[in-house]
Gaussian input, Z-matrix of N, CA and C with variables (Angstrom, degrees):
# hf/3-21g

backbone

0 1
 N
 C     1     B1
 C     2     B2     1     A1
 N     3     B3     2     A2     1     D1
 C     4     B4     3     A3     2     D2
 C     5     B5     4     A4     3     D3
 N     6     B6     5     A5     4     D4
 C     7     B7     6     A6     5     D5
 C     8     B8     7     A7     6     D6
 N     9     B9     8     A8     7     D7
 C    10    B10     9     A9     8     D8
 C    11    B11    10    A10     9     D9
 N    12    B12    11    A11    10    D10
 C    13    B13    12    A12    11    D11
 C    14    B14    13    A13    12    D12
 N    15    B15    14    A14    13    D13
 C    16    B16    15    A15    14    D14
 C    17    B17    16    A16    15    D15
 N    18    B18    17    A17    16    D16
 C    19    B19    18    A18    17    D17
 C    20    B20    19    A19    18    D18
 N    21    B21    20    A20    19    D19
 C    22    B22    21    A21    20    D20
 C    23    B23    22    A22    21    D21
 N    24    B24    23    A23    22    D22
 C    25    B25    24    A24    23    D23
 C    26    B26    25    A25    24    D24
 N    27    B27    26    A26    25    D25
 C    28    B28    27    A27    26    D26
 C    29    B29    28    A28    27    D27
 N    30    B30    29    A29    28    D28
 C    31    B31    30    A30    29    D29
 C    32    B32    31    A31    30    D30
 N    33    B33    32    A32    31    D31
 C    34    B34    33    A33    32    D32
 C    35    B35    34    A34    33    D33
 N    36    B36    35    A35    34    D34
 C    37    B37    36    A36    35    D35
 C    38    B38    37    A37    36    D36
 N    39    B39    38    A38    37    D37
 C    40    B40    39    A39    38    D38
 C    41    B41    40    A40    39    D39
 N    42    B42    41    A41    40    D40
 C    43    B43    42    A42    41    D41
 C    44    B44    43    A43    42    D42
 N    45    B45    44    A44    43    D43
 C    46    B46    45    A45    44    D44
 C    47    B47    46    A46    45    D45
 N    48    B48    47    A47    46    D46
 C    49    B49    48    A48    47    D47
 C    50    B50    49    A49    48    D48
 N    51    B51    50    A50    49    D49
 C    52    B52    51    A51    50    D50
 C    53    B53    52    A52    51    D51
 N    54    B54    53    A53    52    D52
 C    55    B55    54    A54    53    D53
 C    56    B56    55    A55    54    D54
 N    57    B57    56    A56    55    D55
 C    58    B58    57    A57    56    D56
 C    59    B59    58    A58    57    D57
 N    60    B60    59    A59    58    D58
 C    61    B61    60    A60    59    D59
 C    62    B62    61    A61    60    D60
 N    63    B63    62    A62    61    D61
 C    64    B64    63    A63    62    D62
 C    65    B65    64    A64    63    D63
 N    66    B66    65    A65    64    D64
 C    67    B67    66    A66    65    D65
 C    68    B68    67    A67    66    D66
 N    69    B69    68    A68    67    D67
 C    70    B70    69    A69    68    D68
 C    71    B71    70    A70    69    D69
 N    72    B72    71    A71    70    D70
 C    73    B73    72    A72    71    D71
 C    74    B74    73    A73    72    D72
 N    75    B75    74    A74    73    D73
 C    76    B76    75    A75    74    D74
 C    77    B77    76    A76    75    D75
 N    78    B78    77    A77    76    D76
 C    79    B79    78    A78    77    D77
 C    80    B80    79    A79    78    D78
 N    81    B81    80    A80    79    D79
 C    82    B82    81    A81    80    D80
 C    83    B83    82    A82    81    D81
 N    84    B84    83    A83    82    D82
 C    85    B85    84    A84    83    D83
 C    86    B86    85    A85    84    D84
 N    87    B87    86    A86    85    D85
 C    88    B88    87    A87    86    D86
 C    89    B89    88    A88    87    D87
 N    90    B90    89    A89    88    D88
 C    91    B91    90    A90    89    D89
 C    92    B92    91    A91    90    D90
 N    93    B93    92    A92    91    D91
 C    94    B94    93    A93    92    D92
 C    95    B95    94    A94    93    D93
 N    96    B96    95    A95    94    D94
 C    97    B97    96    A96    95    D95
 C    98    B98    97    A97    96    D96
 N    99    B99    98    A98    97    D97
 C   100   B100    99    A99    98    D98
 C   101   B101   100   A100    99    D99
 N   102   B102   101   A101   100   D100
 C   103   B103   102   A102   101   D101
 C   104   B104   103   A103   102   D102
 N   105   B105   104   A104   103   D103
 C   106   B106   105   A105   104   D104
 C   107   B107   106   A106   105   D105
 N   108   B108   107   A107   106   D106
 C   109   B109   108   A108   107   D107
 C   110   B110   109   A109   108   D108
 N   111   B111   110   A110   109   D109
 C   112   B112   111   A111   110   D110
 C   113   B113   112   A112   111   D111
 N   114   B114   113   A113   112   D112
 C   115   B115   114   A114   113   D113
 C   116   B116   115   A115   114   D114
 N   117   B117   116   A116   115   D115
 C   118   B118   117   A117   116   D116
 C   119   B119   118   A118   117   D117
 N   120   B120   119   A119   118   D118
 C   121   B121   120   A120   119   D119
 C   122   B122   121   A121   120   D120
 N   123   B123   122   A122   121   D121
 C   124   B124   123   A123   122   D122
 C   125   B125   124   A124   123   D123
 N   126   B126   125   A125   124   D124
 C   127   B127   126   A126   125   D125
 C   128   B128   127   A127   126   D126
 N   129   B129   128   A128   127   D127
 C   130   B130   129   A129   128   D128
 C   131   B131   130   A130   129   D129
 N   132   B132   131   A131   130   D130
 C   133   B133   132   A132   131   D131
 C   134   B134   133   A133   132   D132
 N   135   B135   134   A134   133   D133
 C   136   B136   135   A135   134   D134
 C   137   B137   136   A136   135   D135
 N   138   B138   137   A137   136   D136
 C   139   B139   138   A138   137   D137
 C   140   B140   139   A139   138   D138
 N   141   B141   140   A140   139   D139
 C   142   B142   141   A141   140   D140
 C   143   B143   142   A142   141   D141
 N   144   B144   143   A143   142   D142
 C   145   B145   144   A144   143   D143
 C   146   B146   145   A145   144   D144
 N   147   B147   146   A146   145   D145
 C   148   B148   147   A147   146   D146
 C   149   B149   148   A148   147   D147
 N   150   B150   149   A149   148   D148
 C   151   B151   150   A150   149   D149
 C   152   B152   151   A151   150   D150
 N   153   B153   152   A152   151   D151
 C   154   B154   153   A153   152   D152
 C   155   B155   154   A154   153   D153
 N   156   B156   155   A155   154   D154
 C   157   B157   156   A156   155   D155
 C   158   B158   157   A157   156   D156
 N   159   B159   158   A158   157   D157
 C   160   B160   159   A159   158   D158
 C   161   B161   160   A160   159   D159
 N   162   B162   161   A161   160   D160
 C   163   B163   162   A162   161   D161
 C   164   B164   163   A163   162   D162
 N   165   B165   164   A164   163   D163
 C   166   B166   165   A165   164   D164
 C   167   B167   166   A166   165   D165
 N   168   B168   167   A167   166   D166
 C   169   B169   168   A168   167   D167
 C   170   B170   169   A169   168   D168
 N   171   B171   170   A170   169   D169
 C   172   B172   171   A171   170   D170
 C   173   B173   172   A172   171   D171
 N   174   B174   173   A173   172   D172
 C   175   B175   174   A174   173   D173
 C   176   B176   175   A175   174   D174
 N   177   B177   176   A176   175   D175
 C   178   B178   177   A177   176   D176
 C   179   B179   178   A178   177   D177
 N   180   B180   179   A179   178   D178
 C   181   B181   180   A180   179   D179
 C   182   B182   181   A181   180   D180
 N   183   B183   182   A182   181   D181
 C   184   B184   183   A183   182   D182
 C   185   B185   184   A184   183   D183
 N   186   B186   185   A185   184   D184
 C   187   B187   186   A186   185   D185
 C   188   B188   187   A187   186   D186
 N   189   B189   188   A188   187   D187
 C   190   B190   189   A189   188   D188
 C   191   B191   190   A190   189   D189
 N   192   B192   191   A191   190   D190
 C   193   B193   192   A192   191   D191
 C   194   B194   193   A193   192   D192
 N   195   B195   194   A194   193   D193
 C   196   B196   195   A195   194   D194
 C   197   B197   196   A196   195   D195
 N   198   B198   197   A197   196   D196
 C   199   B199   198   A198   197   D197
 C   200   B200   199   A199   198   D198
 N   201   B201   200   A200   199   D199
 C   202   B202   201   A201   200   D200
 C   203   B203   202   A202   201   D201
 N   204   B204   203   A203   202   D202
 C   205   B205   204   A204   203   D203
 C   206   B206   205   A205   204   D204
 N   207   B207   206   A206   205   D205
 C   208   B208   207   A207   206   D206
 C   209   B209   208   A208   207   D207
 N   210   B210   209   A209   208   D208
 C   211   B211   210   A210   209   D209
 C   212   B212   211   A211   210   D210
 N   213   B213   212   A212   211   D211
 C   214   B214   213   A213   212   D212
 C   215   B215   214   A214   213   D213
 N   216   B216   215   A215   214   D214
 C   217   B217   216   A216   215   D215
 C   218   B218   217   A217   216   D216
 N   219   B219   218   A218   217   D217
 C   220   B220   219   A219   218   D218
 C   221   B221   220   A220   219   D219
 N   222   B222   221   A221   220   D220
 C   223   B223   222   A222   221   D221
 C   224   B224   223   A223   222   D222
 N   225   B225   224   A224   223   D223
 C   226   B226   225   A225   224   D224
 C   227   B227   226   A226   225   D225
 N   228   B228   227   A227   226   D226
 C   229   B229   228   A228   227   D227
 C   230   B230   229   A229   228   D228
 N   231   B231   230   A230   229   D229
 C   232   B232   231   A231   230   D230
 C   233   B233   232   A232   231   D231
 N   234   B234   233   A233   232   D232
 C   235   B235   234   A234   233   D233
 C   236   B236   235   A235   234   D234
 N   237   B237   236   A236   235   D235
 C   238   B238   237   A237   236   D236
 C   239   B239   238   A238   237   D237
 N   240   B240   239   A239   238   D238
 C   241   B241   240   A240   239   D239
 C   242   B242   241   A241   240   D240
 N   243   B243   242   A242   241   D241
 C   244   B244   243   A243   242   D242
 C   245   B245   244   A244   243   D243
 N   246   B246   245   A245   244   D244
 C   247   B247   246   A246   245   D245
 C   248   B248   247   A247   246   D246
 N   249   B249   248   A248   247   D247
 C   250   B250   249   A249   248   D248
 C   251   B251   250   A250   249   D249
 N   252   B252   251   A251   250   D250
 C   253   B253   252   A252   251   D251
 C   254   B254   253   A253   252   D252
 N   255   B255   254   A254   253   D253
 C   256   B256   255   A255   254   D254
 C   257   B257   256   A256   255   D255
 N   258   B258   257   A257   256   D256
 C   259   B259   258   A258   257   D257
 C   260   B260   259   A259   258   D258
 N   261   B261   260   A260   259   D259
 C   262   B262   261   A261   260   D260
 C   263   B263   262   A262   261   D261
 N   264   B264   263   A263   262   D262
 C   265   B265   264   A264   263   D263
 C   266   B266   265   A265   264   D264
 N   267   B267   266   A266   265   D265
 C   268   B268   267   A267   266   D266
 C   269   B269   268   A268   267   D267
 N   270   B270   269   A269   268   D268
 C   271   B271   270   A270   269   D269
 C   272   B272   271   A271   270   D270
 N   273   B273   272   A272   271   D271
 C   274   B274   273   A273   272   D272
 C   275   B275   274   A274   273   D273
 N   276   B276   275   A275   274   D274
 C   277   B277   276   A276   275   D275
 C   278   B278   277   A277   276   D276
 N   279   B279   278   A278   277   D277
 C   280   B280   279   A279   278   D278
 C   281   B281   280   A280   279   D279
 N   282   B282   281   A281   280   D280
 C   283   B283   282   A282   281   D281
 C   284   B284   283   A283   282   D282
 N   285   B285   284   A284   283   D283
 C   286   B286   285   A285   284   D284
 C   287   B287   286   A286   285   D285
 N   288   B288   287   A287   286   D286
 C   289   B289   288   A288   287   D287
 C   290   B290   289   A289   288   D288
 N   291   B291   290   A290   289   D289
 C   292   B292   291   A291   290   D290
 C   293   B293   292   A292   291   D291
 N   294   B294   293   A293   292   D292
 C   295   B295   294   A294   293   D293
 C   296   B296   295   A295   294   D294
 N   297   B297   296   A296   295   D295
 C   298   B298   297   A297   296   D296
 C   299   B299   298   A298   297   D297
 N   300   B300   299   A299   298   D298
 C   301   B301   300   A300   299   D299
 C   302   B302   301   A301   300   D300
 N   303   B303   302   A302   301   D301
 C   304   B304   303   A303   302   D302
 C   305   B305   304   A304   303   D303

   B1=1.4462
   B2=1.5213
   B3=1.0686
   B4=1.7101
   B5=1.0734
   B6=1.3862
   B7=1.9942
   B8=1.4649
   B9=1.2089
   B10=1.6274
   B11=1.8463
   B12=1.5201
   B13=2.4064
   B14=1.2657
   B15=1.3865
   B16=1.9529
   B17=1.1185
   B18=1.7201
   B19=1.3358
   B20=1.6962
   B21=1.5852
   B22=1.2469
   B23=2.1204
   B24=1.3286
   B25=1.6587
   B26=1.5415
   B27=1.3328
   B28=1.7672
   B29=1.8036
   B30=1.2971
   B31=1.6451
   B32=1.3424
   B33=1.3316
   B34=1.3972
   B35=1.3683
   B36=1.3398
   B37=1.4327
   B38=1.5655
   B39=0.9809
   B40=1.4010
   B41=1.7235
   B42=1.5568
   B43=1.7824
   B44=1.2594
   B45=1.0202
   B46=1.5768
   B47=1.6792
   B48=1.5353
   B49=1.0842
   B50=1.4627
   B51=1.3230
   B52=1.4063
   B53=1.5542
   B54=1.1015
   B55=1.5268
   B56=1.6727
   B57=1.3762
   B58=1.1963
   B59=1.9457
   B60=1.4874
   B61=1.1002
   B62=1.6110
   B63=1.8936
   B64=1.3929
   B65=1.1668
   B66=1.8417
   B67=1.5659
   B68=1.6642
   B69=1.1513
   B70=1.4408
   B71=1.3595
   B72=1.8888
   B73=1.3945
   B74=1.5413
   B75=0.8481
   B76=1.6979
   B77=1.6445
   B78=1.6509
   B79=1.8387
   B80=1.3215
   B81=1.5882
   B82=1.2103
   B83=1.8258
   B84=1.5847
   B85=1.6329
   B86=1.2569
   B87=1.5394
   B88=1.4588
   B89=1.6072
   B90=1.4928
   B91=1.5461
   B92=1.5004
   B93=1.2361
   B94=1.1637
   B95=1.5483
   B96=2.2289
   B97=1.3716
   B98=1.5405
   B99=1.5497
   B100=1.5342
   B101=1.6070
   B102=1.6146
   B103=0.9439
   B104=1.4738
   B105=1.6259
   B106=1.4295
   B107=1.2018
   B108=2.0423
   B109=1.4757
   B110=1.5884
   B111=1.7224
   B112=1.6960
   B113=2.0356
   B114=1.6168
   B115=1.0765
   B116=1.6478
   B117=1.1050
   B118=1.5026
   B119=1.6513
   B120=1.3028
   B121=1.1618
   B122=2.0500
   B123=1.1727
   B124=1.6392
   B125=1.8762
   B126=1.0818
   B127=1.5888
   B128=1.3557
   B129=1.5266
   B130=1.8437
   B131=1.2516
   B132=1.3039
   B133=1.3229
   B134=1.7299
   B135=1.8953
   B136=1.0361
   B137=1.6698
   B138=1.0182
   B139=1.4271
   B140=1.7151
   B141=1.9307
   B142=1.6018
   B143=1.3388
   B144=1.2314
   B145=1.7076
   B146=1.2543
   B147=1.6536
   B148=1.5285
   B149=1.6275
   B150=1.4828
   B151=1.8688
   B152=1.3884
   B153=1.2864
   B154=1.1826
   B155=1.5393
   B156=2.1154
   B157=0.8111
   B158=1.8190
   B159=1.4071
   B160=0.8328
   B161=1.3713
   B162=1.3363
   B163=1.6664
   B164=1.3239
   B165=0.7821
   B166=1.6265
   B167=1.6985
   B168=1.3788
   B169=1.4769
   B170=1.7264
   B171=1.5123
   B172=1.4817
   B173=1.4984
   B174=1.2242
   B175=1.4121
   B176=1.5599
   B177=1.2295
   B178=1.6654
   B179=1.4188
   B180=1.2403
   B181=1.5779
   B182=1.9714
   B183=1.3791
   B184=1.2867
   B185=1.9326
   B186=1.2575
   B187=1.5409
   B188=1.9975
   B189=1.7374
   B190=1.8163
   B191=1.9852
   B192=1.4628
   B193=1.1514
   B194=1.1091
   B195=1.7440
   B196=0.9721
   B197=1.8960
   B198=0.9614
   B199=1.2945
   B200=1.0178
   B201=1.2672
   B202=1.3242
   B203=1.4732
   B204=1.4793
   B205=1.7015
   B206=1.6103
   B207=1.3390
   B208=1.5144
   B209=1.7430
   B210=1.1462
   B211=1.6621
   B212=1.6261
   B213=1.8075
   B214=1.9592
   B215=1.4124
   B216=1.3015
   B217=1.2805
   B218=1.2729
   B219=1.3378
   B220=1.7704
   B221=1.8247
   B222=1.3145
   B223=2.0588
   B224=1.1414
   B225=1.0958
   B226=1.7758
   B227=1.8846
   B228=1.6132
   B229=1.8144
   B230=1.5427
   B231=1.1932
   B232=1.1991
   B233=1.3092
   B234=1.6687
   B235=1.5501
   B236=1.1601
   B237=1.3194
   B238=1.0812
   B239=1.3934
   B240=1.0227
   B241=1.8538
   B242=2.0093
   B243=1.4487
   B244=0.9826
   B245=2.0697
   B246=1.0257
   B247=0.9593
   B248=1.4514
   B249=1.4326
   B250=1.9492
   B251=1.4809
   B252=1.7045
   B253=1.3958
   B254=1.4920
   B255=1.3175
   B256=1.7359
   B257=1.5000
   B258=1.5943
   B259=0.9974
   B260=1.6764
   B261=1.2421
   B262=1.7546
   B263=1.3699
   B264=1.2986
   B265=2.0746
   B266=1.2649
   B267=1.4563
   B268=1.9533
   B269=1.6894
   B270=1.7379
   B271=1.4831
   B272=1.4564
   B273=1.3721
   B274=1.3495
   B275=1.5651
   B276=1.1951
   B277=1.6150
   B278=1.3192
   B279=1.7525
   B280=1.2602
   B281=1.4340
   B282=0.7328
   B283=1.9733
   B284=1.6455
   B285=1.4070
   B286=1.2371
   B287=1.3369
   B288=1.2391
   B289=1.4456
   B290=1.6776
   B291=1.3164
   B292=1.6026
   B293=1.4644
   B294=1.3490
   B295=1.4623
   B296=1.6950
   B297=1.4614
   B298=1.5918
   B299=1.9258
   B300=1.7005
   B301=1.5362
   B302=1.6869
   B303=1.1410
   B304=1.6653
   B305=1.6911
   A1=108.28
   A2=117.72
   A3=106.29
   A4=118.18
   A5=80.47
   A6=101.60
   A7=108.95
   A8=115.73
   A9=138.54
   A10=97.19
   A11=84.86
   A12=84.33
   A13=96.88
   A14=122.84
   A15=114.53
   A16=89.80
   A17=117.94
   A18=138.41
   A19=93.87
   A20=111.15
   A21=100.36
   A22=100.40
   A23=83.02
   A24=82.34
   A25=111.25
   A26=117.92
   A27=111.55
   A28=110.66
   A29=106.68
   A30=105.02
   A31=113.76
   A32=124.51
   A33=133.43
   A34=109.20
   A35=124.29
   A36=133.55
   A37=107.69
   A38=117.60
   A39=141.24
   A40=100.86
   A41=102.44
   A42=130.44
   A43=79.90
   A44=152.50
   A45=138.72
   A46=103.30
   A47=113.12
   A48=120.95
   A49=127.78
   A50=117.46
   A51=136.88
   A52=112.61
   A53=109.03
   A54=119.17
   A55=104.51
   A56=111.87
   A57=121.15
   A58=130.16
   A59=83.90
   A60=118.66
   A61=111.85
   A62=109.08
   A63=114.19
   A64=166.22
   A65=76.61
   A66=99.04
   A67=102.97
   A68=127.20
   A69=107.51
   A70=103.67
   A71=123.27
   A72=104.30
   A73=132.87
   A74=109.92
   A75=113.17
   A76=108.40
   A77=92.74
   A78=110.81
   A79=120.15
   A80=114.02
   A81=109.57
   A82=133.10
   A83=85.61
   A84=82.69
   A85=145.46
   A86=100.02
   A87=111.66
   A88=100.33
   A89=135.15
   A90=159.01
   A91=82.43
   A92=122.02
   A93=102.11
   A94=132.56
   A95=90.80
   A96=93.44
   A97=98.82
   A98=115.48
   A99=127.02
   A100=104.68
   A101=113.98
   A102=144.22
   A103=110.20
   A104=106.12
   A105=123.08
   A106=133.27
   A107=76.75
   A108=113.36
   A109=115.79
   A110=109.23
   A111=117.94
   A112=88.76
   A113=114.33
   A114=117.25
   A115=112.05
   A116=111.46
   A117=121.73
   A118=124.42
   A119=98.28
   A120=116.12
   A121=100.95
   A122=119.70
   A123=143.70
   A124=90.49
   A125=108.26
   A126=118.27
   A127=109.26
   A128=105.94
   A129=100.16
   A130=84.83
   A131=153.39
   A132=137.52
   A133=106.47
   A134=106.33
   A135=98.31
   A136=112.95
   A137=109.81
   A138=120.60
   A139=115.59
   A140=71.06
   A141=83.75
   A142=106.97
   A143=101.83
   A144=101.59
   A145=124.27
   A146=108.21
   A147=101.55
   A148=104.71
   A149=97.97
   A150=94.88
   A151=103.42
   A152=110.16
   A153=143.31
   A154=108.93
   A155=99.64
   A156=103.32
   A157=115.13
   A158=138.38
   A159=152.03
   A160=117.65
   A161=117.56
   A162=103.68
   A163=100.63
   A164=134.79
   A165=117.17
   A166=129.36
   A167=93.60
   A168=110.65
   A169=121.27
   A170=98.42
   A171=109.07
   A172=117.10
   A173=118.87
   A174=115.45
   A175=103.20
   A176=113.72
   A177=118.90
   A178=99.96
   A179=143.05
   A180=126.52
   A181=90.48
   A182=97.73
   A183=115.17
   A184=85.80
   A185=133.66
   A186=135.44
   A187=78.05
   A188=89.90
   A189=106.88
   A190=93.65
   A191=136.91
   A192=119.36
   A193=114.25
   A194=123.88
   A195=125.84
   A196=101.89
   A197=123.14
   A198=147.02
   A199=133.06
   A200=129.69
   A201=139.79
   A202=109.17
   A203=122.78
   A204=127.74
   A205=104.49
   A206=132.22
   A207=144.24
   A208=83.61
   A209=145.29
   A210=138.97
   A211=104.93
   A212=95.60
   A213=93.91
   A214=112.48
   A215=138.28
   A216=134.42
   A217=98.95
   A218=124.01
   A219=128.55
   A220=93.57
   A221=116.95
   A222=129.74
   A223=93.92
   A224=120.89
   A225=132.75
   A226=110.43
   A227=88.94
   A228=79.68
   A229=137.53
   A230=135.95
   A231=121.51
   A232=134.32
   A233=122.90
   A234=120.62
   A235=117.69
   A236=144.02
   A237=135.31
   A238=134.69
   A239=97.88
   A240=132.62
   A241=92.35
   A242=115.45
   A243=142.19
   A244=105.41
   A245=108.52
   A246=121.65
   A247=120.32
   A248=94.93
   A249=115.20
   A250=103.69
   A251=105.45
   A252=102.38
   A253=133.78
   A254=104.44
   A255=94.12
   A256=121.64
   A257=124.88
   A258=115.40
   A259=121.20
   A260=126.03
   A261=132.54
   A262=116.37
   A263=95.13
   A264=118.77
   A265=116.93
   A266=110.39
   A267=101.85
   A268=104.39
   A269=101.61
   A270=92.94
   A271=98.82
   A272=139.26
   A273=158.68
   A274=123.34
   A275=116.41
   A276=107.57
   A277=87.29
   A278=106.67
   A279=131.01
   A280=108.26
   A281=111.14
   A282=112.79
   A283=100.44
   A284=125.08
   A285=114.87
   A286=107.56
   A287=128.83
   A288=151.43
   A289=129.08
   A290=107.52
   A291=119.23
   A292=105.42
   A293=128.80
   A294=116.74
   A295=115.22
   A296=80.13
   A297=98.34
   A298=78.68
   A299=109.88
   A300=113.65
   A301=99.04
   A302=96.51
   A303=106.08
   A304=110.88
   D1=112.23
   D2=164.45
   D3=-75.77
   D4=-175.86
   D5=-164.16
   D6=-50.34
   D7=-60.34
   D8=-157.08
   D9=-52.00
   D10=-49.32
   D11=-174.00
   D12=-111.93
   D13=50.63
   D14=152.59
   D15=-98.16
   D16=153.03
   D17=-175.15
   D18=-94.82
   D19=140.64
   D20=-175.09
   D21=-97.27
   D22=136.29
   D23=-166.16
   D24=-63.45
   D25=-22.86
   D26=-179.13
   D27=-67.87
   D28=-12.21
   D29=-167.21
   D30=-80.91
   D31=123.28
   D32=-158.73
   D33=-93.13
   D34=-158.53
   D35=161.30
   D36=-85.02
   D37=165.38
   D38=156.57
   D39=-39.23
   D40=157.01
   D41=179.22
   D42=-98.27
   D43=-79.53
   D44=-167.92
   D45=-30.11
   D46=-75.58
   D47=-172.79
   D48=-47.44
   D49=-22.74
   D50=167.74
   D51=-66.35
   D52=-58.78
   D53=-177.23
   D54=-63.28
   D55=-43.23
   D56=174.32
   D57=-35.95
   D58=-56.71
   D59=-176.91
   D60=-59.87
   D61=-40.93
   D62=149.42
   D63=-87.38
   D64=17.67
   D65=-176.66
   D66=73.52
   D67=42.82
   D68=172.63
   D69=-142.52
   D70=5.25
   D71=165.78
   D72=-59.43
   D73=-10.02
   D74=-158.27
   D75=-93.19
   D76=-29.80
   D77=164.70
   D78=-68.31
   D79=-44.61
   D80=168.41
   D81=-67.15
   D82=-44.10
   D83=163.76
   D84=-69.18
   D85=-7.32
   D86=-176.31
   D87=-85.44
   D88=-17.42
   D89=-120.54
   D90=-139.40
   D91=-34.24
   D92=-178.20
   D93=-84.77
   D94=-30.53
   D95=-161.75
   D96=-90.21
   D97=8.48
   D98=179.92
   D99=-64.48
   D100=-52.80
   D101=-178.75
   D102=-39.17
   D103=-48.87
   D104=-172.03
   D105=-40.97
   D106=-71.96
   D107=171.64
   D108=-50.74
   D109=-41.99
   D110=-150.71
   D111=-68.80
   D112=-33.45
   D113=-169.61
   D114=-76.39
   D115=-49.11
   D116=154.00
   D117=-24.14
   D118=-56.29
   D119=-170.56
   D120=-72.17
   D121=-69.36
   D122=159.19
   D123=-10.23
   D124=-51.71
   D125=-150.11
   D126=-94.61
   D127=-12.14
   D128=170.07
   D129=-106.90
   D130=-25.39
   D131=-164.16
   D132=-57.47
   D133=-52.54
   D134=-171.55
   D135=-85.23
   D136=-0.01
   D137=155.05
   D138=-18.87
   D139=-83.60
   D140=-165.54
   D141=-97.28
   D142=28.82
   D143=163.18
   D144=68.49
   D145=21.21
   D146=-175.66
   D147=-104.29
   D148=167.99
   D149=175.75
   D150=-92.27
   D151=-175.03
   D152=179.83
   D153=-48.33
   D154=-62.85
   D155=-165.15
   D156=-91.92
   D157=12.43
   D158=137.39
   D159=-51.26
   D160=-54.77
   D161=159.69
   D162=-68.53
   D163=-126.31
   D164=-168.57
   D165=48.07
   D166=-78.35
   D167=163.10
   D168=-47.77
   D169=-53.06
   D170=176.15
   D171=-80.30
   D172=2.78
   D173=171.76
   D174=-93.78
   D175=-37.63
   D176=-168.02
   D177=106.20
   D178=47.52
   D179=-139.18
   D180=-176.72
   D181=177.01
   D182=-138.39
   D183=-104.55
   D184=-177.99
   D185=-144.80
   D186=-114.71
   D187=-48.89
   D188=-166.54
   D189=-71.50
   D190=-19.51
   D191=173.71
   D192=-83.83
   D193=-9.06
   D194=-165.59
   D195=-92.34
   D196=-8.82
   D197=147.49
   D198=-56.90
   D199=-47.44
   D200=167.95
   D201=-69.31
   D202=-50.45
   D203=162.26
   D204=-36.83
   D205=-62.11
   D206=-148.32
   D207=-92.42
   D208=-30.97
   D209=-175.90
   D210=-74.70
   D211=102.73
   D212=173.94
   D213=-65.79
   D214=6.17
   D215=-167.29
   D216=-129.96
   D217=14.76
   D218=165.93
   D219=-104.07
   D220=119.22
   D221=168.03
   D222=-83.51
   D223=-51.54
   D224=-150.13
   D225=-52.08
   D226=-9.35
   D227=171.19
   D228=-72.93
   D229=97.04
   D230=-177.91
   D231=-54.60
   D232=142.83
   D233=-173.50
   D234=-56.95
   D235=-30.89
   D236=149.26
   D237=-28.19
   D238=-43.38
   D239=-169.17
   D240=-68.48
   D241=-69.17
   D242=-167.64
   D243=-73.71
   D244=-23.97
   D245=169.54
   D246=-62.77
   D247=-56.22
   D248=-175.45
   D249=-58.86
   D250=-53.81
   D251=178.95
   D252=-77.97
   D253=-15.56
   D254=153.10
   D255=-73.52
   D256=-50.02
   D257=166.22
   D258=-32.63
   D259=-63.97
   D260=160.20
   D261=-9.97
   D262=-62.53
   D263=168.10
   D264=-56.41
   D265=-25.10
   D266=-178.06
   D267=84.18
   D268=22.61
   D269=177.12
   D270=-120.59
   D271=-153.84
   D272=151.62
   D273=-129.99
   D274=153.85
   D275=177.13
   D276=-128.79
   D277=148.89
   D278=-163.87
   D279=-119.10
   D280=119.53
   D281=-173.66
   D282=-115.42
   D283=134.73
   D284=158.83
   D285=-161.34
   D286=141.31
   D287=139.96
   D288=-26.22
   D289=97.29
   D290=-158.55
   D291=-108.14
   D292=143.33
   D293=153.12
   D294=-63.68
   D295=149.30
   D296=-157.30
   D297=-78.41
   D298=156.86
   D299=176.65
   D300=-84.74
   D301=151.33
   D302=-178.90
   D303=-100.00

């Protein structure tokens, strides 16, 4: 076998494939794209210069829910929820259904 096509023995599987394997990709990615959004969201706020508690007001909603929306380590937000407040922002959130990679 030459050099060029020996498999190098330290090279593992994939970080996808690992997590996979424990059943915990689908947690993380969902954790991740929470993360995204919560930062997304953080980043037009101070954009347009509004507070916290101005969304707040404009959501119909609480200063401390408006916290939990902006917390990347809070899942528990519903799209709806996340929905209202981008709309507020002058943004949209885009959700869609992908083939999974094989």
């Amino acid at each position: 076998m030459s050099k060029a096509t020996k498999r190098n023995p330290y090279l593992g599987s994939s970080v996808d494939a690992y997590f996979a394997e424990d059943g915990l990709l689908e947690e993380i990615e969902a954790a991740a794209i929470k993360r995204v959004i919560a930062m997304e969201l953080l980043s037009e706020l101070e954009r347009k210069q509004m507070t916290k508690a101005e969304l707040a007001r404009r959501l119909d909603t609480s200063r401390s829910q408006v916290d939990r929306i902006l917390d990347p380590d809070n899942e528990s937000i519903t799209l709806n929820t996340l929905v209202k407040a981008a709309a507020l922002l002058g943004r949209r959130l885009h959700v869609s259904l992908e083939p999974a990679a094989a």
